[in-house]
C-alpha positions as a Markdown table, in Angstrom:
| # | Residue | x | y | z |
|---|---|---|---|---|
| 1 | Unk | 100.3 | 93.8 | 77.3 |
| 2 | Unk | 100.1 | 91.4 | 74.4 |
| 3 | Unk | 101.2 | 87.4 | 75.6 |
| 4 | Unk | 98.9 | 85.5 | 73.4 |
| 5 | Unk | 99.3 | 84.9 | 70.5 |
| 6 | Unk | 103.1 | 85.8 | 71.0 |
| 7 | Unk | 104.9 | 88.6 | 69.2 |
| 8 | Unk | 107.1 | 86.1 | 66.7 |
| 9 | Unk | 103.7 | 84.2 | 65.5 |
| 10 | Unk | 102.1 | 87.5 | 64.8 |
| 11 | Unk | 105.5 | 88.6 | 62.9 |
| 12 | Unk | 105.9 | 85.1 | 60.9 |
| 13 | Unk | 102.3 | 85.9 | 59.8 |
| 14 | Unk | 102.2 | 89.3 | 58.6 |
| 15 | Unk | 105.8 | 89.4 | 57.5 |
| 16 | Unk | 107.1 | 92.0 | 59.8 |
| 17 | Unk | 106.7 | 94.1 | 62.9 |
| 18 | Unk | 105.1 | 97.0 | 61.5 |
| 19 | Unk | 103.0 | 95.1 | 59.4 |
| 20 | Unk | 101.2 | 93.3 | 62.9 |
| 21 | Unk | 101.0 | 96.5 | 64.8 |
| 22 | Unk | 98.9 | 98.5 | 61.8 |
| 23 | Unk | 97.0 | 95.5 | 60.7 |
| 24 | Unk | 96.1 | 94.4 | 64.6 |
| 25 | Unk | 95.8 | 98.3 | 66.0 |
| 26 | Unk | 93.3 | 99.3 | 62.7 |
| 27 | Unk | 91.6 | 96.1 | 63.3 |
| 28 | Unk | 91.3 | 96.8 | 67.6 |
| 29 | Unk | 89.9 | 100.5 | 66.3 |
| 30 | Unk | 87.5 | 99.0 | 64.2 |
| 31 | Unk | 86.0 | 96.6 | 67.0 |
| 32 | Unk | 86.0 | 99.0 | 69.5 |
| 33 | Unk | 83.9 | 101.4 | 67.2 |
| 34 | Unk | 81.6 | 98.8 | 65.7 |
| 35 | Unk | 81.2 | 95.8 | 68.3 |
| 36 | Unk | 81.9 | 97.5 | 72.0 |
| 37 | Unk | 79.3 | 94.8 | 73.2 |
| 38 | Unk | 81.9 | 92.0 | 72.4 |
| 39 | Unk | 84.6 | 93.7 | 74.2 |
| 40 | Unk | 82.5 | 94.9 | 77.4 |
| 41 | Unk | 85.2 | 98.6 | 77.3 |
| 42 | Unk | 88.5 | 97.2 | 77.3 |
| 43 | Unk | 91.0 | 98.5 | 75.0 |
| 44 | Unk | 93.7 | 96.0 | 76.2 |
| 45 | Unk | 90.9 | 93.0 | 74.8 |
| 46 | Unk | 90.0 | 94.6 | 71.5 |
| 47 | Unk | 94.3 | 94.2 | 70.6 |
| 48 | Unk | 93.7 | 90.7 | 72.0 |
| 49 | Unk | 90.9 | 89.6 | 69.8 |
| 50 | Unk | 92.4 | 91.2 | 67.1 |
| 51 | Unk | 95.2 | 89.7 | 67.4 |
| 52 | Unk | 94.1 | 86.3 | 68.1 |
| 53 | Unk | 91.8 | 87.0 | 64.1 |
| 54 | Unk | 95.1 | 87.7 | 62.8 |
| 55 | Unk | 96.9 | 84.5 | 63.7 |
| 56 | Unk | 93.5 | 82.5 | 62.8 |
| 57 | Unk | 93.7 | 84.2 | 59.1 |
| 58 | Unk | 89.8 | 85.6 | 59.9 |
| 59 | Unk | 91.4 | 89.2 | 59.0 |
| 60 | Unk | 95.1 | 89.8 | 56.5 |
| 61 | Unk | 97.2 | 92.5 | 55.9 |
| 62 | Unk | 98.5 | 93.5 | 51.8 |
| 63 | Unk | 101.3 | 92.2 | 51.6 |
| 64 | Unk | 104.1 | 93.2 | 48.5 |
| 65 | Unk | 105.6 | 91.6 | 46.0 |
């Protein structure tokens, strides 16, 4: 389960709720296929570090207009 960064600082960047569970899940896929040495195989870590790069602006979401 997600604590940190919490749910309302994910939202407040990406804009809404759906927006932080596609940006942050396609990001978790992505690490887990193409860095598993930085996670050591766990799937609950690859949603942390992901989520952690979306609240340091290392990865964004589109956002519309």
């Amino acid at each position: 389960m997600l604590f940190e960064p919490p749910i309302d600082l994910l939202v407040s960047v990406a804009g809404c709720r759906y927006a932080v569970a596609v940006i942050v899940g396609a990001r978790a896929k992505d690490l887990e296929n193409k860095i598993p040495t930085l996670l050591n195989g766990s799937a609950n870590l690859a949603i942390d570090y992901a989520a952690g790069e979306l609240v340091r602006g290392e990865i964004i979401g589109v956002q519309s207009k």
